[in-house]
Biopython code that builds the backbone (N, CA, C, O; Angstrom):
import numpy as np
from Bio.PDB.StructureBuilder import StructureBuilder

atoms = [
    (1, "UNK", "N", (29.608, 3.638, -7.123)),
    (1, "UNK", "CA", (29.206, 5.004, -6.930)),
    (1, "UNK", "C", (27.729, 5.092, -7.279)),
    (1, "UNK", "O", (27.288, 4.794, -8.389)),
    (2, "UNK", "N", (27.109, 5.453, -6.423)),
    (2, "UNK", "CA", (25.379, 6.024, -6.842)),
    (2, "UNK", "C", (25.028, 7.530, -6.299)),
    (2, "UNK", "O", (25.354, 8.177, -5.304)),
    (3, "UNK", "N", (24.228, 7.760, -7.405)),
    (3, "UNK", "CA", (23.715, 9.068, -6.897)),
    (3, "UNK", "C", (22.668, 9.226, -6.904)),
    (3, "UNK", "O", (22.082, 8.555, -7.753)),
    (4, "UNK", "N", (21.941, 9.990, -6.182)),
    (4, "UNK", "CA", (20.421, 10.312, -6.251)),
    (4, "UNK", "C", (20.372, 12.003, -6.527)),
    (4, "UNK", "O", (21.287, 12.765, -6.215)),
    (5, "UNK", "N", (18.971, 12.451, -7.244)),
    (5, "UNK", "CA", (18.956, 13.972, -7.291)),
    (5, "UNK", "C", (17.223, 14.145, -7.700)),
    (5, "UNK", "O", (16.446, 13.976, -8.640)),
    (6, "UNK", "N", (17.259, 14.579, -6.345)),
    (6, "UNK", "CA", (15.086, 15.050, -6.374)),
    (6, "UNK", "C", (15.311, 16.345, -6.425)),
    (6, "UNK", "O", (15.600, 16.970, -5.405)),
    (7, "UNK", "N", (15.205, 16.947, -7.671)),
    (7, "UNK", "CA", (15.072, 17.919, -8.385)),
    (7, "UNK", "C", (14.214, 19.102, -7.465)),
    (7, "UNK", "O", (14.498, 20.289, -7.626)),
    (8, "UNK", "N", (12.990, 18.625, -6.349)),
    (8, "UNK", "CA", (12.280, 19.625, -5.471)),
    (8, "UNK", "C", (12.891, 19.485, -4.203)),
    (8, "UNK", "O", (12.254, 20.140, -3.378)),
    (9, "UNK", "N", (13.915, 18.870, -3.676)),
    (9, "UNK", "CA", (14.360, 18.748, -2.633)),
    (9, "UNK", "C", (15.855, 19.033, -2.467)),
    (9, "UNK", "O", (16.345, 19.421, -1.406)),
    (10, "UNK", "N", (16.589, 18.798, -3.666)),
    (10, "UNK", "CA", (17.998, 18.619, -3.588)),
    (10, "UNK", "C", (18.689, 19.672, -4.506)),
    (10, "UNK", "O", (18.461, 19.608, -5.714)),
    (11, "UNK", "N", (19.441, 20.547, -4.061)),
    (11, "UNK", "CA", (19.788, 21.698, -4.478)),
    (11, "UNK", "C", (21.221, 21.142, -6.070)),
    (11, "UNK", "O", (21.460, 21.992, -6.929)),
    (12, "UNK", "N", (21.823, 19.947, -6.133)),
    (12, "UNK", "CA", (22.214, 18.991, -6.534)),
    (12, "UNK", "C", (22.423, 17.676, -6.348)),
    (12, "UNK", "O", (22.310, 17.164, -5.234)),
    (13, "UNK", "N", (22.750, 17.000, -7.425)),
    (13, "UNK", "CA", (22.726, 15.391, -7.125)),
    (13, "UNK", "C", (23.665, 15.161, -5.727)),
    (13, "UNK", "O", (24.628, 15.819, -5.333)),
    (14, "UNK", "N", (23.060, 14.061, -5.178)),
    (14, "UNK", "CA", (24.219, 13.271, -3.916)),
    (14, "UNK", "C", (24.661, 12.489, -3.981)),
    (14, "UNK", "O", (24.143, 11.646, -4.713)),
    (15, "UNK", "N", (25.901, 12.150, -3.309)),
    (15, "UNK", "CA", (26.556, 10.773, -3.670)),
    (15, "UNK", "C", (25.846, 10.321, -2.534)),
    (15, "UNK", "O", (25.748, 10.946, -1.478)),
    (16, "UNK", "N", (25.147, 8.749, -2.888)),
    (16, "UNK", "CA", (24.560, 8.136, -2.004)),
    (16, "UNK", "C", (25.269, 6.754, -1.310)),
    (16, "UNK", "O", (24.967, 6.151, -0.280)),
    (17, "UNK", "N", (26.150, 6.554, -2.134)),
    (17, "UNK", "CA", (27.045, 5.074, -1.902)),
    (17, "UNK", "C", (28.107, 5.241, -2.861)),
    (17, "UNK", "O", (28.004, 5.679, -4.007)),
    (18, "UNK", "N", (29.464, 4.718, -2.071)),
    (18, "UNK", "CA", (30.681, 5.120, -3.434)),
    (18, "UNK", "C", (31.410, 3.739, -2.704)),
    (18, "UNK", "O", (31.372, 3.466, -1.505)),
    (19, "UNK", "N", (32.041, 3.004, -3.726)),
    (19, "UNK", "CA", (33.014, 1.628, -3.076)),
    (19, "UNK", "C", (33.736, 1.128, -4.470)),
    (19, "UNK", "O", (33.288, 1.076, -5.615)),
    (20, "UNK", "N", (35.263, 0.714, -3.835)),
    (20, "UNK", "CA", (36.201, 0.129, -5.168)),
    (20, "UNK", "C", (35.730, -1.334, -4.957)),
    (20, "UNK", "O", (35.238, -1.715, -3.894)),
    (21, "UNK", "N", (35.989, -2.456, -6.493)),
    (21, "UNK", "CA", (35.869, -3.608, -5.714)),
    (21, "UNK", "C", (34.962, -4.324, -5.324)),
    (21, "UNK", "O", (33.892, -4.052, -5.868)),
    (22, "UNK", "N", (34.925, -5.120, -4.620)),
    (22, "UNK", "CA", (33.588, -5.652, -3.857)),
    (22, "UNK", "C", (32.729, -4.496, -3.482)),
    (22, "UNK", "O", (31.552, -4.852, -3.543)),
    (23, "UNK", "N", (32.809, -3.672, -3.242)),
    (23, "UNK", "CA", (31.552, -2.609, -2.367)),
    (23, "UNK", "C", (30.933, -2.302, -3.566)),
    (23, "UNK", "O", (29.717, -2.227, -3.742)),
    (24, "UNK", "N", (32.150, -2.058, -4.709)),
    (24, "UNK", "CA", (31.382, -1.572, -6.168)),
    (24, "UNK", "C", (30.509, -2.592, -6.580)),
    (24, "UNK", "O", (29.393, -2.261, -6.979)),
    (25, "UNK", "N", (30.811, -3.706, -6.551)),
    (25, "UNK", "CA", (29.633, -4.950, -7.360)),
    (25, "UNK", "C", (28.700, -4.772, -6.493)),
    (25, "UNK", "O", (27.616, -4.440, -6.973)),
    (26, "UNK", "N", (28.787, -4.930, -4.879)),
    (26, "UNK", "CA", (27.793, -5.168, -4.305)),
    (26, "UNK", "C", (26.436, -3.637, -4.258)),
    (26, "UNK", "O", (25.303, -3.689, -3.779)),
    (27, "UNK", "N", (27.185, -2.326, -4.996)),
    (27, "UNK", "CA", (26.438, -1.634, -5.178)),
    (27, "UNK", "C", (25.691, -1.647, -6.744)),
    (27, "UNK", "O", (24.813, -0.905, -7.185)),
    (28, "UNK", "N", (26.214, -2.482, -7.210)),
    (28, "UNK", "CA", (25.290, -2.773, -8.741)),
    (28, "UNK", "C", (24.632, -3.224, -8.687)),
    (28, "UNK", "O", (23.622, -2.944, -9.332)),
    (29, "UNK", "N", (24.728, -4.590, -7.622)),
    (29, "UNK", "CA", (23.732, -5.517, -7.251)),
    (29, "UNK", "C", (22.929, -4.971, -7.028)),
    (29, "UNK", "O", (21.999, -5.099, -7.824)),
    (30, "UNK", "N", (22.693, -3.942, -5.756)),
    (30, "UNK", "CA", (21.703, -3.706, -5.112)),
    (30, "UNK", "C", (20.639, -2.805, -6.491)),
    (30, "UNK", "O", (19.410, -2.807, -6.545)),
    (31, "UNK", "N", (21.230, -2.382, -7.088)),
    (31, "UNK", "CA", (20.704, -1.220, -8.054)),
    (31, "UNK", "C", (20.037, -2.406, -8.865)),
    (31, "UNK", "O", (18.816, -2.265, -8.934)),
    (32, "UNK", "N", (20.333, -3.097, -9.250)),
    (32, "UNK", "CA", (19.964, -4.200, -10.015)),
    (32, "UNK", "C", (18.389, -5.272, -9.369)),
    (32, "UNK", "O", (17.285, -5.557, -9.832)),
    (33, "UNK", "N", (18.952, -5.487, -8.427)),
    (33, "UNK", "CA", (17.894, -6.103, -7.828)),
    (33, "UNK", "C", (16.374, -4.621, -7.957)),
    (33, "UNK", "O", (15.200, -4.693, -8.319)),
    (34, "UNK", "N", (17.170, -3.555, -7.494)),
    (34, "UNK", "CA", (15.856, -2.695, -6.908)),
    (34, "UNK", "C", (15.281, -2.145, -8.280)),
    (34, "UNK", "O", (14.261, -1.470, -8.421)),
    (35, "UNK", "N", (16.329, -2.665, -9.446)),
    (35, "UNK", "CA", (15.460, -2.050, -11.336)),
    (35, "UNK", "C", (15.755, -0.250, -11.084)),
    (35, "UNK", "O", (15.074, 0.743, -11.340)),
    (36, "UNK", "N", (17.165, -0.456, -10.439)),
    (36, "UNK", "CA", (17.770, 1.225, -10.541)),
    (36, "UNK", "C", (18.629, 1.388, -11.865)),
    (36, "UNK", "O", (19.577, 0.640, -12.105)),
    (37, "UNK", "N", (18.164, 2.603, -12.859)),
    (37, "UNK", "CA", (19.044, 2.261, -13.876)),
    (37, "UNK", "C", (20.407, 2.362, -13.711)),
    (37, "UNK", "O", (20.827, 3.055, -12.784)),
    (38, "UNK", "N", (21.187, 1.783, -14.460)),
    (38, "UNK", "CA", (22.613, 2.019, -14.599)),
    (38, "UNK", "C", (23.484, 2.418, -14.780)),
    (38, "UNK", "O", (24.144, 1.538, -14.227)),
    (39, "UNK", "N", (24.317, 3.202, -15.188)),
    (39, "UNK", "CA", (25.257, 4.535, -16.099)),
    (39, "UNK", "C", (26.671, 3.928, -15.941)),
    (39, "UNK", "O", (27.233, 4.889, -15.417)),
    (40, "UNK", "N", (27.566, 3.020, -16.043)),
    (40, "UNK", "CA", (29.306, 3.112, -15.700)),
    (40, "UNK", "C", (29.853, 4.528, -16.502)),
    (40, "UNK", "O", (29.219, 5.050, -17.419)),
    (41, "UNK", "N", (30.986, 4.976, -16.042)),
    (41, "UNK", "CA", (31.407, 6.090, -16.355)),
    (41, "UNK", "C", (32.562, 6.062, -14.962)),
    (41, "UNK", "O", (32.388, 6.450, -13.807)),
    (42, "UNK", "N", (34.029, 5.306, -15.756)),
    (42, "UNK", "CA", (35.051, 5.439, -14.708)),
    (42, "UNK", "C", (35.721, 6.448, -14.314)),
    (42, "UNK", "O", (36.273, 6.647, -13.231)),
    (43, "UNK", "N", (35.609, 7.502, -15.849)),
    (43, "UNK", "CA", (36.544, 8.661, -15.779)),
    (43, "UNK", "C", (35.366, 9.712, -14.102)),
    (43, "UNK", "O", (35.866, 10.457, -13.260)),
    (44, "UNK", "N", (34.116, 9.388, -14.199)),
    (44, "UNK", "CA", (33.432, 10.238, -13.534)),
    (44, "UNK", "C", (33.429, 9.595, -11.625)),
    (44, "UNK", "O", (33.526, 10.125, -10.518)),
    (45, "UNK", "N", (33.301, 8.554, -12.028)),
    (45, "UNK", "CA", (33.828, 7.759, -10.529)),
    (45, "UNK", "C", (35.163, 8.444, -9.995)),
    (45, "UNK", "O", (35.017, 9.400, -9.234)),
    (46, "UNK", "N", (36.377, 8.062, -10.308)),
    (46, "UNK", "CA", (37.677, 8.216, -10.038)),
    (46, "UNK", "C", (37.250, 9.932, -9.425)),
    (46, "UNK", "O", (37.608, 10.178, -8.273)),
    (47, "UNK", "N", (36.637, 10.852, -10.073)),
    (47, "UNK", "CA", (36.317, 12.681, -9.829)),
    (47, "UNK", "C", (35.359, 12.386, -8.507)),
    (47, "UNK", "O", (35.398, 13.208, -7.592)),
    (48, "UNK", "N", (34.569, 11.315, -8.404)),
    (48, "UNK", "CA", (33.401, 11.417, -7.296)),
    (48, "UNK", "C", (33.845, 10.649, -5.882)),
    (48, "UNK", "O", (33.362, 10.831, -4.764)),
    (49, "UNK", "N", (35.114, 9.566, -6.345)),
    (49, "UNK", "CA", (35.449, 8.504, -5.361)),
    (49, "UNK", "C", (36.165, 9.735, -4.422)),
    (49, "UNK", "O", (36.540, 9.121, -3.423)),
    (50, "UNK", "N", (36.456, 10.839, -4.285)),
    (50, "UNK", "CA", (37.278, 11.099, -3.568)),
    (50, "UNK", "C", (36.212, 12.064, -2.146)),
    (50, "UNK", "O", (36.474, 12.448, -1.006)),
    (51, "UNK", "N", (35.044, 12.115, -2.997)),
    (51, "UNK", "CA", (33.933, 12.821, -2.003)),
    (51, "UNK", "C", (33.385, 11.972, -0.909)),
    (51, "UNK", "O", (33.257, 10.758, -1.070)),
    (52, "UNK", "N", (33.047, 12.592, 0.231)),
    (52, "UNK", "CA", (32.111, 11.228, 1.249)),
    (52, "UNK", "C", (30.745, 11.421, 0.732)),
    (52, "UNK", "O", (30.146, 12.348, 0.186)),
    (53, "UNK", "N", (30.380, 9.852, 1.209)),
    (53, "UNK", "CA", (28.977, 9.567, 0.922)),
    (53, "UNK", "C", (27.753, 10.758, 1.424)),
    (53, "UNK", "O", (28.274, 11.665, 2.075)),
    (54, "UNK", "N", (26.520, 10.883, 1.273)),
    (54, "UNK", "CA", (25.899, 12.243, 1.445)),
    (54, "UNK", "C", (26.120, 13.520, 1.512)),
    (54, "UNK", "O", (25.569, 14.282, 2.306)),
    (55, "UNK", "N", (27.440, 14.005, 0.176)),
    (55, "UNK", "CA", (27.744, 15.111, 0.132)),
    (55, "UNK", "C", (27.147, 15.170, -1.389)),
    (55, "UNK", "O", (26.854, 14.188, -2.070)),
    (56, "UNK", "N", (26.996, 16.989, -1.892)),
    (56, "UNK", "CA", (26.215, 17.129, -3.000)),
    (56, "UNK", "C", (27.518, 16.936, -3.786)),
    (56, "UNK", "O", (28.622, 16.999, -3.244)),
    (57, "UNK", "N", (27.264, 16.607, -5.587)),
    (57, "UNK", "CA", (28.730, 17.119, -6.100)),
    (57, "UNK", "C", (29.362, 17.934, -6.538)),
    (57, "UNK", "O", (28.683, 18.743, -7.170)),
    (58, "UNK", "N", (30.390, 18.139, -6.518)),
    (58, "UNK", "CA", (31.027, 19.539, -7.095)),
    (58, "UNK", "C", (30.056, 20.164, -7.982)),
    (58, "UNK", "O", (29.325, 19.614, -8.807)),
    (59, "UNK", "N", (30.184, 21.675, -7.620)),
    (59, "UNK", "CA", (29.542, 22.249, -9.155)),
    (59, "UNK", "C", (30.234, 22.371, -10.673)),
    (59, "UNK", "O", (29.610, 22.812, -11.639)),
    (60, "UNK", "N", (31.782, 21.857, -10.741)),
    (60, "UNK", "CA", (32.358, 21.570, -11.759)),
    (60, "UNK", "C", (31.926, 20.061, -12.734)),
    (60, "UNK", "O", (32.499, 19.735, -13.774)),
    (61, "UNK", "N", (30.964, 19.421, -12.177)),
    (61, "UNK", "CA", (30.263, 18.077, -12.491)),
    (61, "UNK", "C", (29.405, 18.336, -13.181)),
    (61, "UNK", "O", (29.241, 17.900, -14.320)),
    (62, "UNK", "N", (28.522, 19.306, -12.425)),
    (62, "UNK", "CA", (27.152, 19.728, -12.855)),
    (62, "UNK", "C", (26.539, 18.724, -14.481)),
    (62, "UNK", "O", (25.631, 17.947, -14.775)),
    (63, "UNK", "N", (27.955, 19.512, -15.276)),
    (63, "UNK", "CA", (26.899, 19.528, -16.660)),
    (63, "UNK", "C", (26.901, 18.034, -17.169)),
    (63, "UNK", "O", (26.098, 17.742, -18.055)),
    (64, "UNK", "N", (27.920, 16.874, -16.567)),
    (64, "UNK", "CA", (28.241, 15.355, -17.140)),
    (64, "UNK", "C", (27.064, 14.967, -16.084)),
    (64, "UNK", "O", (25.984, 14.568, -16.520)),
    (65, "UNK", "N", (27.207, 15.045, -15.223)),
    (65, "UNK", "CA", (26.027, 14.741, -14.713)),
    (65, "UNK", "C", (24.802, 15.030, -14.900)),
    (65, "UNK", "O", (24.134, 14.119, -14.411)),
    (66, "UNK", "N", (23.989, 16.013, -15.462)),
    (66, "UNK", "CA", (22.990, 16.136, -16.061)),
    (66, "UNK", "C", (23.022, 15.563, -17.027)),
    (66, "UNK", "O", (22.221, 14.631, -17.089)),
    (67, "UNK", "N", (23.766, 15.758, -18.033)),
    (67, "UNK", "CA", (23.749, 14.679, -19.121)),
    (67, "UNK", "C", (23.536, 13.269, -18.976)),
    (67, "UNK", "O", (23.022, 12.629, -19.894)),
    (68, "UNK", "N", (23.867, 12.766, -17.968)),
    (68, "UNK", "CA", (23.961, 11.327, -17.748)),
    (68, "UNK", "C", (22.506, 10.869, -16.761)),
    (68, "UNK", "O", (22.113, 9.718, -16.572)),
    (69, "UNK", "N", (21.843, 12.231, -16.194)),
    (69, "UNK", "CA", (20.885, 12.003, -15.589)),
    (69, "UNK", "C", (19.254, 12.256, -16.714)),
    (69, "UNK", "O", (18.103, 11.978, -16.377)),
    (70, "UNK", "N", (19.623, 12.732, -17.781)),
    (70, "UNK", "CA", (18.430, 13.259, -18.707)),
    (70, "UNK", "C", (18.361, 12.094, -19.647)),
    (70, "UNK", "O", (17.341, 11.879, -20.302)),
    (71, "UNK", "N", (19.812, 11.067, -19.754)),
    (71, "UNK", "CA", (19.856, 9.933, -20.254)),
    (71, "UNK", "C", (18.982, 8.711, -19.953)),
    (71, "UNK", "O", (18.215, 8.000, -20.602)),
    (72, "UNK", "N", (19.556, 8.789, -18.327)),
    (72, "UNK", "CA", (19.087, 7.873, -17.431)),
    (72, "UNK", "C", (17.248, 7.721, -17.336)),
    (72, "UNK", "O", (16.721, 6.649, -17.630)),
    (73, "UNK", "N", (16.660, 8.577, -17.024)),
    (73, "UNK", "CA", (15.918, 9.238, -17.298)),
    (73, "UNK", "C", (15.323, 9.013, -19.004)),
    (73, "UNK", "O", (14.704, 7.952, -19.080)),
    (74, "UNK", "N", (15.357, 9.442, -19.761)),
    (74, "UNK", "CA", (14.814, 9.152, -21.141)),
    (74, "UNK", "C", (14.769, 7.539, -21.432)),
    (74, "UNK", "O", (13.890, 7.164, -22.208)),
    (75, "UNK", "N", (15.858, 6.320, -20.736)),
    (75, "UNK", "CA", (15.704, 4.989, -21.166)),
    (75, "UNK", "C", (14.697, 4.915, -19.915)),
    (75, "UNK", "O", (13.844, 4.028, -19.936)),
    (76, "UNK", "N", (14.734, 5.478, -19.225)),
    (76, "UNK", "CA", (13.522, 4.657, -17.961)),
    (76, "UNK", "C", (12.351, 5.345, -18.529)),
    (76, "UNK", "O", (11.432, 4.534, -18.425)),
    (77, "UNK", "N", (11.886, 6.483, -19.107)),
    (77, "UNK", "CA", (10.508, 6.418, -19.448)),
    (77, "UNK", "C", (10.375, 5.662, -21.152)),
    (77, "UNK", "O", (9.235, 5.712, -21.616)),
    (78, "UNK", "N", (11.171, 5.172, -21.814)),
    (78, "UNK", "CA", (11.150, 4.387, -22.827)),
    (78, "UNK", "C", (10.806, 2.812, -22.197)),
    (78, "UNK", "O", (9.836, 2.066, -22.332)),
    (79, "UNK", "N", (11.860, 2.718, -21.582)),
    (79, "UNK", "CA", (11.096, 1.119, -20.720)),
    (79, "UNK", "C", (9.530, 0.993, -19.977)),
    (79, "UNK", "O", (8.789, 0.031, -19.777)),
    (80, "UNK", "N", (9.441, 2.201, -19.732)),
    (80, "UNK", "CA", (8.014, 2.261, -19.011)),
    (80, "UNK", "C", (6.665, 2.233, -20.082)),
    (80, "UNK", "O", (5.587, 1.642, -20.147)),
    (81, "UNK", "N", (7.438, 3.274, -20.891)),
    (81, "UNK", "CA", (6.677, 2.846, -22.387)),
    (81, "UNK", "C", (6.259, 1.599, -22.730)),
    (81, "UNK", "O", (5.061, 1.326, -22.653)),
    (82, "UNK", "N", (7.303, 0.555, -23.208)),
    (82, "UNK", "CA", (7.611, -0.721, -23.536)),
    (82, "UNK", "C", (6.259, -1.346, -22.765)),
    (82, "UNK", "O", (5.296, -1.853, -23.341)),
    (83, "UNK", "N", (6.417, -1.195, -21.417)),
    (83, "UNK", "CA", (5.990, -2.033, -20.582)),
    (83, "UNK", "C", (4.606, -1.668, -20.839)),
    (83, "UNK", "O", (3.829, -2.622, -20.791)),
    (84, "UNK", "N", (4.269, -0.913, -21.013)),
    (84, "UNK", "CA", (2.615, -0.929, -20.891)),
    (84, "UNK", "C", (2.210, -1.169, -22.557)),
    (84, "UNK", "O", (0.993, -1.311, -22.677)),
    (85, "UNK", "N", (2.902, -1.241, -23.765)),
    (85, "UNK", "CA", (2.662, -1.975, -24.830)),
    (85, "UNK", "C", (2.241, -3.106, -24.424)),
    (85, "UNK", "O", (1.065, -3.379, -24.662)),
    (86, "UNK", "N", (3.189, -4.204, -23.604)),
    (86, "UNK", "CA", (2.815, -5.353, -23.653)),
    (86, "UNK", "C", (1.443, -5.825, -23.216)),
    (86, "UNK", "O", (1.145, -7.017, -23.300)),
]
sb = StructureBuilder()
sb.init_structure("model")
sb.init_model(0)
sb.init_chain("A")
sb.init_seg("    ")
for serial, (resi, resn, name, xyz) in enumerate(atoms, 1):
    if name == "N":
        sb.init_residue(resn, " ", resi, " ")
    sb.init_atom(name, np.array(xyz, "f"), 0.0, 1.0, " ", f" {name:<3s}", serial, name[0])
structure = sb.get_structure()
């Protein structure tokens, strides 16, 4: 499951890719290779697996998902931090 959410464009987050299984690894991969951060959260998959891909998500999500996006978000500007220490 991935989501994307441009805060000036997107009225809420989208599911951008959702897969059980192989589709699921091969979507970590890709996140991995491209240095997309990460989040697992099965209880929130199983609520999102049932949506199609490029739909926004429920507004009953809203608030786990912000949470998990202000997260996401706070370790990527800490790593960005990091990085320009070195």
């Amino acid at each position: 499951m991935a989501l994307k959410y441009d805060l000036e464009k997107d009225a809420a987050p989208i599911i951008t890719a959702a897969g059980e299984g192989y589709v699921a690894e091969e979507i970590l991969a890709r996140a991995e290779e491209n240095q997309v951060s990460i989040h697992q959260d099965e209880r929130l998959v199983k609520e999102l697996i049932q949506f199609k891909v490029g739909t926004e998500i429920p507004q009953e999500l809203y608030d786990v998902v912000a949470q998990i996006l202000v997260f996401v978000e706070t370790v990527d500007k800490e790593k960005t931090l990091k990085g320009k220490d070195t």
